[in-house]
DOLO-989303 format. One record per residue (C-alpha): residue number from 0; residue in three letters; x, y, z. Coordinates in nm, 3 decimals, decimal comma, padded with zeros to 5 digits. Each point is the difference from the previous one (the first is absolute). Layout:
% residues N
PT  NUM  Ala  X  Y  Z .
...
END
This chain:
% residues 269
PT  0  Unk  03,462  11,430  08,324 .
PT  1  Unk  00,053  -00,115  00,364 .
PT  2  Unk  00,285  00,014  00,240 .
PT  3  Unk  00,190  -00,283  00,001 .
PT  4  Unk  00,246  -00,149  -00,193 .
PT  5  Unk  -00,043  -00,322  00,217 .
PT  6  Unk  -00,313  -00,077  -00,155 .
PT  7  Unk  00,001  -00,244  -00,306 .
PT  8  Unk  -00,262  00,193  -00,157 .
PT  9  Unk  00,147  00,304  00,020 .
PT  10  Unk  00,366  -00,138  -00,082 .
PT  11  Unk  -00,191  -00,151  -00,292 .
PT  12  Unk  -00,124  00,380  -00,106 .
PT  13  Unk  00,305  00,168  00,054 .
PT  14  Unk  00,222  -00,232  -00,165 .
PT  15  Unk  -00,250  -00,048  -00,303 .
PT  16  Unk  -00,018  00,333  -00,056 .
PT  17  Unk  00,356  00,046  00,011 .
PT  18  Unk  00,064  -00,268  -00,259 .
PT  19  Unk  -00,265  00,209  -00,208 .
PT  20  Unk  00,190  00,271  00,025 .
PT  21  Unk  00,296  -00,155  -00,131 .
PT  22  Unk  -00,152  -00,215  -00,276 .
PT  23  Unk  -00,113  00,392  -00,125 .
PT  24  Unk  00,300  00,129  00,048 .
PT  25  Unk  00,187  -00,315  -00,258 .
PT  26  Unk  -00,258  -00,013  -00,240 .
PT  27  Unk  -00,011  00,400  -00,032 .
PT  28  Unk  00,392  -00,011  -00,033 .
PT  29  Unk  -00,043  -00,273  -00,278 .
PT  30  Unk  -00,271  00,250  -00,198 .
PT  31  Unk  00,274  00,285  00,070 .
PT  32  Unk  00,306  -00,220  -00,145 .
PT  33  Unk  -00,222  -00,116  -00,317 .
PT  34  Unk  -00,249  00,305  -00,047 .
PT  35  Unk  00,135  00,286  00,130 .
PT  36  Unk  -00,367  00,066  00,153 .
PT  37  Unk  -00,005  00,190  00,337 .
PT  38  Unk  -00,388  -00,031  00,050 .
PT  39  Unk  -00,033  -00,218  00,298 .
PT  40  Unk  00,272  00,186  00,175 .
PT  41  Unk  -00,284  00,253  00,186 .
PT  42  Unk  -00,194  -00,279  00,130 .
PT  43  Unk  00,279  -00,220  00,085 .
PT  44  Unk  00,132  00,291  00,265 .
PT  45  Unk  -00,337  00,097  00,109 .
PT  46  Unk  -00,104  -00,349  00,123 .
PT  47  Unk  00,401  -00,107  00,115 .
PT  48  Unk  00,074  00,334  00,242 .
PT  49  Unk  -00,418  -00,074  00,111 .
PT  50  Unk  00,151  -00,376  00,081 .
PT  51  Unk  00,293  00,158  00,166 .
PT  52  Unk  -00,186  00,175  00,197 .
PT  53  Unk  -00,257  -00,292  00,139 .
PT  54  Unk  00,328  -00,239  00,064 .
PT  55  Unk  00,169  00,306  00,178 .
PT  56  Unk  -00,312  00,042  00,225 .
PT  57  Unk  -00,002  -00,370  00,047 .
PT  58  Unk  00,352  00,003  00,109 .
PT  59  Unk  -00,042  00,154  00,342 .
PT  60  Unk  -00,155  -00,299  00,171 .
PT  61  Unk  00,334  -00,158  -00,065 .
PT  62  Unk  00,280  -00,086  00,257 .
PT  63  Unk  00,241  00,348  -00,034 .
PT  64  Unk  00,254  -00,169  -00,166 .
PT  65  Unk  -00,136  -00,183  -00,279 .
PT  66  Unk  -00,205  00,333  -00,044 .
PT  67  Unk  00,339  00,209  -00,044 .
PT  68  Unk  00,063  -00,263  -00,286 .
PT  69  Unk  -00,327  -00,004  -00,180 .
PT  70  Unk  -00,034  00,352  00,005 .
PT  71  Unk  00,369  00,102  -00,157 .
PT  72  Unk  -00,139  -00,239  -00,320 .
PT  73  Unk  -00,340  00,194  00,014 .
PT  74  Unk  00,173  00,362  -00,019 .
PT  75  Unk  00,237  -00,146  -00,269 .
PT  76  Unk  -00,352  -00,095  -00,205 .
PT  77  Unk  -00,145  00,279  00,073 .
PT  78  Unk  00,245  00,251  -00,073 .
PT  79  Unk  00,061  -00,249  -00,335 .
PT  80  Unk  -00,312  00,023  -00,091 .
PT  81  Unk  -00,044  00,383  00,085 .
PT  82  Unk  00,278  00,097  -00,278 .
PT  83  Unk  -00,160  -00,196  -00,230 .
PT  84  Unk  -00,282  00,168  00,020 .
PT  85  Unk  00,121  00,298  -00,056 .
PT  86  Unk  00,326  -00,042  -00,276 .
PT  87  Unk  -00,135  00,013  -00,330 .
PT  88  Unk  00,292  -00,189  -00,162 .
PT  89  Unk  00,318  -00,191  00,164 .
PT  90  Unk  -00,209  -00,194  00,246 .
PT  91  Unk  00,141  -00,341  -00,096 .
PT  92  Unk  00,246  -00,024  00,258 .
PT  93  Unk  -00,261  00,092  00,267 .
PT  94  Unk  -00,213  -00,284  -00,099 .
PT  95  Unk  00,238  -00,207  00,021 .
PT  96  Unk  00,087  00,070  00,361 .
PT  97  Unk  -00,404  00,036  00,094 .
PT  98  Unk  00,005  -00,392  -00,167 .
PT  99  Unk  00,257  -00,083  00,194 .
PT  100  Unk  -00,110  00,162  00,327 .
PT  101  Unk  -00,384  -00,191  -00,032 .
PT  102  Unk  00,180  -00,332  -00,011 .
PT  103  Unk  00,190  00,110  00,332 .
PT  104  Unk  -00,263  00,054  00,187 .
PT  105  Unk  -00,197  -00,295  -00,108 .
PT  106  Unk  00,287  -00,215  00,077 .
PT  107  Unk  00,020  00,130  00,307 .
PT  108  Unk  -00,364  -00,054  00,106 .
PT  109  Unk  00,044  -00,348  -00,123 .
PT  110  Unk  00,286  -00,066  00,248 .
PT  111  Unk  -00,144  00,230  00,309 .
PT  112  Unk  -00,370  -00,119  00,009 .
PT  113  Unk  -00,098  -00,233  00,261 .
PT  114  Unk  -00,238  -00,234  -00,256 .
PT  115  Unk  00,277  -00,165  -00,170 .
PT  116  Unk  -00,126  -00,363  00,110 .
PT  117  Unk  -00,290  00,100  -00,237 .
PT  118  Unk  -00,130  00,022  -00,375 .
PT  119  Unk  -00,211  00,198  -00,211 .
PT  120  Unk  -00,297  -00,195  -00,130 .
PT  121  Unk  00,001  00,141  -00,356 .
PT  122  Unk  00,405  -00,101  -00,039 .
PT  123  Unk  -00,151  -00,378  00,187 .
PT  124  Unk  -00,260  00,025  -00,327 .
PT  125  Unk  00,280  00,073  -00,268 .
PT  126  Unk  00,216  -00,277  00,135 .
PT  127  Unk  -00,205  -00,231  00,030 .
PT  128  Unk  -00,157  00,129  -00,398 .
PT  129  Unk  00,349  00,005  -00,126 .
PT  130  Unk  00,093  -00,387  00,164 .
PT  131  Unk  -00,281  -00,163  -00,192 .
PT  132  Unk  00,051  00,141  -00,375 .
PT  133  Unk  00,202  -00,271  -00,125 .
PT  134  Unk  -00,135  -00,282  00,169 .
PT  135  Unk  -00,335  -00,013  -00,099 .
PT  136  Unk  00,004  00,187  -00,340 .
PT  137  Unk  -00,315  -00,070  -00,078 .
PT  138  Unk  -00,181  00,180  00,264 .
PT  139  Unk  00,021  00,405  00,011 .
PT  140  Unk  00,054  00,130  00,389 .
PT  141  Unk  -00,114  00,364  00,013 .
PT  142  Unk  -00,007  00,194  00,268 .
PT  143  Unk  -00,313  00,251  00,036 .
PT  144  Unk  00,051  00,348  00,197 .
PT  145  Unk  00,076  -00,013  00,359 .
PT  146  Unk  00,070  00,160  00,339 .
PT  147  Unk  00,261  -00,077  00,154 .
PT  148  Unk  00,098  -00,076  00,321 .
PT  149  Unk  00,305  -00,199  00,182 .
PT  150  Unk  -00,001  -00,378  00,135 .
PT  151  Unk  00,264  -00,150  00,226 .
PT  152  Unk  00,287  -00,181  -00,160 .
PT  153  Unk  -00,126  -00,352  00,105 .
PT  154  Unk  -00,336  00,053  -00,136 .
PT  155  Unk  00,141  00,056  -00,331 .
PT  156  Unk  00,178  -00,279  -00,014 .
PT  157  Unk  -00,324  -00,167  00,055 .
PT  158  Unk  -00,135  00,116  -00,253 .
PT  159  Unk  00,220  -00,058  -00,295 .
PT  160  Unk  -00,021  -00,334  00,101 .
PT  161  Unk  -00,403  00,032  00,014 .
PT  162  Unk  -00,020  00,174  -00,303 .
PT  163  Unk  00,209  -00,217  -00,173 .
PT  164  Unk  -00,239  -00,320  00,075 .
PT  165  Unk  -00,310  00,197  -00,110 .
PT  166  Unk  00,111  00,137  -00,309 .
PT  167  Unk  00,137  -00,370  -00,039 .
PT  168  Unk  -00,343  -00,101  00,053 .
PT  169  Unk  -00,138  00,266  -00,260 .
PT  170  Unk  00,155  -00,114  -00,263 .
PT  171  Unk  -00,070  -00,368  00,047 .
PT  172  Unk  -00,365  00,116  -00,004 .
PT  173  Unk  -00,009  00,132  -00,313 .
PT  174  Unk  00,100  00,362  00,125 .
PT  175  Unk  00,118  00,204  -00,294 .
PT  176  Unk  -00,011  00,358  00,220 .
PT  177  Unk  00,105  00,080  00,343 .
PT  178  Unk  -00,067  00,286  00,162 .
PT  179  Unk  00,187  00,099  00,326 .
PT  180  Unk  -00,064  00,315  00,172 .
PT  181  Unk  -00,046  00,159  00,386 .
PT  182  Unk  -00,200  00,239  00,186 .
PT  183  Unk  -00,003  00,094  00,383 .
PT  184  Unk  -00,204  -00,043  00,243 .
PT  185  Unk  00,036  00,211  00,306 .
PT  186  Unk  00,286  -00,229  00,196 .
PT  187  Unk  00,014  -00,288  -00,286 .
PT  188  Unk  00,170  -00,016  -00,342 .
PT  189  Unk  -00,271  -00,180  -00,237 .
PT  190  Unk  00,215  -00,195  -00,286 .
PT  191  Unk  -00,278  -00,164  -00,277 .
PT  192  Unk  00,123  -00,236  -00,249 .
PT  193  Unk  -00,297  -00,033  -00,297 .
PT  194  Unk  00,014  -00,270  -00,265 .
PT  195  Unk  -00,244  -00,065  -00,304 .
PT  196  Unk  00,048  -00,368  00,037 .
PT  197  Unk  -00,278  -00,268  00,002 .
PT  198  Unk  -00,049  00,070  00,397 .
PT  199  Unk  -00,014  -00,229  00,278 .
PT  200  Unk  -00,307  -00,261  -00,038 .
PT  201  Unk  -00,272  00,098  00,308 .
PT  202  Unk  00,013  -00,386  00,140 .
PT  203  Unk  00,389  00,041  00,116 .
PT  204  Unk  00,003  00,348  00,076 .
PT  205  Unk  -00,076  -00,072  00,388 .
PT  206  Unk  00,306  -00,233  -00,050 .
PT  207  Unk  00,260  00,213  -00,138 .
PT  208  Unk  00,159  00,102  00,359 .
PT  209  Unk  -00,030  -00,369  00,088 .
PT  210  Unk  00,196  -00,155  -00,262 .
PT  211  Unk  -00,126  -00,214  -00,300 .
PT  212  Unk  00,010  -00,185  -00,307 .
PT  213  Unk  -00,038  00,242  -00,312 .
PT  214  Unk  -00,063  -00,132  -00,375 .
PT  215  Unk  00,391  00,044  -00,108 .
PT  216  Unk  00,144  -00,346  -00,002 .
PT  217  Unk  -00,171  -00,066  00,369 .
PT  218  Unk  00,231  00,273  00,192 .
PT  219  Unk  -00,055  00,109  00,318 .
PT  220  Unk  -00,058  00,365  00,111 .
PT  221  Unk  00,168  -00,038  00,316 .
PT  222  Unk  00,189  00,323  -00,041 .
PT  223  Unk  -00,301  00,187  00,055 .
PT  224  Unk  -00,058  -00,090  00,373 .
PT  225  Unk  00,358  00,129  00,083 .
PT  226  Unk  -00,002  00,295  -00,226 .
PT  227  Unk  -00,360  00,066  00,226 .
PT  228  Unk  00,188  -00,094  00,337 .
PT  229  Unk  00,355  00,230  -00,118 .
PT  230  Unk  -00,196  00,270  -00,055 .
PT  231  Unk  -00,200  -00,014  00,335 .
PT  232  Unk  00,294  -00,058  00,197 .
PT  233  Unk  00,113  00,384  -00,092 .
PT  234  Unk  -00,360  00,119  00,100 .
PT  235  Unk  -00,120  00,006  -00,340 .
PT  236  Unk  -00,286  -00,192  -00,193 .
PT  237  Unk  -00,027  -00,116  -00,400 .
PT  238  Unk  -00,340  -00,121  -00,112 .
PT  239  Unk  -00,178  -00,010  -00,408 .
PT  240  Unk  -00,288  00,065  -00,157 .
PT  241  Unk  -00,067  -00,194  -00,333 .
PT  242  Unk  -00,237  -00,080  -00,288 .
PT  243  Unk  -00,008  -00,298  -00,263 .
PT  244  Unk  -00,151  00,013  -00,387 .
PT  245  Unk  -00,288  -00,182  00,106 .
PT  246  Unk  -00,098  00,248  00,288 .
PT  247  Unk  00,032  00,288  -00,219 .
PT  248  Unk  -00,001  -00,122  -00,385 .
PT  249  Unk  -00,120  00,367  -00,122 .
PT  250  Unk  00,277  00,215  00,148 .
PT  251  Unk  00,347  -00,191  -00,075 .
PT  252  Unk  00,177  00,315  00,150 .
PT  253  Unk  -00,133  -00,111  00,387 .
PT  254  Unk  00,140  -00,360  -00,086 .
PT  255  Unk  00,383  -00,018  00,235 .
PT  256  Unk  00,094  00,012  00,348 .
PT  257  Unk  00,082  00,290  00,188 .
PT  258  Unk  00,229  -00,054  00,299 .
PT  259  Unk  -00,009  00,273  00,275 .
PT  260  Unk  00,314  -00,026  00,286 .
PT  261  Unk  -00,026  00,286  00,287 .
PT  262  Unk  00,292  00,061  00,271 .
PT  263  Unk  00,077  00,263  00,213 .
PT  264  Unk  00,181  00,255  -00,139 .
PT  265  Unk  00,335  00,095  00,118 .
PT  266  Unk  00,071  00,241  00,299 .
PT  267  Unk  -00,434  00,002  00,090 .
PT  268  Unk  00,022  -00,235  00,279 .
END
């Protein structure tokens, strides 16, 4: 782990694995309450007082007092989880408190952290997944395994709106699969958007950024130059590959249009 908790990366990893911790700690109380079974109860405290002990070593590059605070939740988990450990009955009120404890401290690294103008790009993914369910019902959106990273505020907006237009698009092509996902690249945050539509024909594709008239009742694809311009304004870039049935009639899973938007990521500049 690194040093600083002023780093969205490292916010991102200490936070993350905080809400790990406490997802474990809920669904092991849940087995407890219905089961009775103890079993995860060794690894749970081996891999909470190791977390403890990262975020405590973490802490010290914090101003003293927000330090003082963090810290009296850490000793509270750690001491929590520390009895549990080593009770071999009547721990349930001591897993209560550890529960309670974890969601202290992440709530206070949510309001203390200096990147809350920001968002995570995997929680950008599931919004945007989640906001286009209903509308278009009969195209699946999944979303493939990702890093994540964190994007300004702004730029997210953006991006619902962009996202929005090309899954829009996908579906009036035919699309009956979407597939969003995101990978980093040194100081950028990649976001792809892959359809299995019937792709974009090769004689307009050098007019797509341009604006022009598409098939569908004579539209026009002006949104395209300003989602292209929006996107460049914040220092970022969105271009596509694609492929038709008649380039590739043997391989129907390369027929679609892939969509790849890059931006800086947040706190690199």
């Amino acid at each position: 782990m690194g040093k600083t908790l002023s780093s969205p990366d490292q916010f991102c990893t200490i936070t993350t694995a905080l809400r790990g911790l406490l997802d474990q700690c809920e669904s092991g109380n849940k087995t407890l309450i219905r089961t009775g079974n103890t079993e995860w109860l060794p690894e749970l405290t081996r891999t909470g007082i190791g977390l403890v002990d990262d975020v405590m070593d973490l802490s010290k590059d914090l101003p003293a007092s927000l330090k003082h605070d963090l810290m009296n939740i850490l000793v509270v988990m750690n001491g929590r989880l520390e009895i549990i450990d080593t009770l071999g009955a009547g721990y349930e009120k001591h897993m209560n408190a550890l529960i309670a404890a974890t969601r202290q401290s992440i709530d206070f690294l949510d309001s203390t952290n200096s990147t809350r103008n920001i968002i995570r790009g995997l929680e950008l993914m599931e919004n945007i997944q989640d906001m286009f369910v209903n509308p278009y019902q009969a195209l699946e959106i999944r979303r493939a395994d990702s890093d994540d990273f964190f994007l300004d505020l702004d730029a997210s907006k953006l991006l619902i709106s962009v996202f929005s237009n090309l899954i829009k698009n996908a579906a009036e092509a035919g699309a009956t699969v979407v597939r969003l996902s995101s990978h980093c690249d040194q100081n950028w945050g990649i976001l792809l958007l892959q359809d299995d539509g019937k792709g974009i024909p090769p004689d307009i594709r050098g007019l797509v950024w341009g604006g022009y008239t598409h098939g569908k009742d004579g539209g026009k694809g002006l949104g395209m130059p300003n989602m292209k311009k929006a996107i460049q304004d914040l220092g970022g870039d969105i271009s596509f590959t694609s492929c038709t049935e008649t380039e590739d009639p043997e391989d129907p899973k390369h027929h679609g249009t892939t969509f790849r938007l890059s931006l800086p990521r947040a706190g690199t500049a």
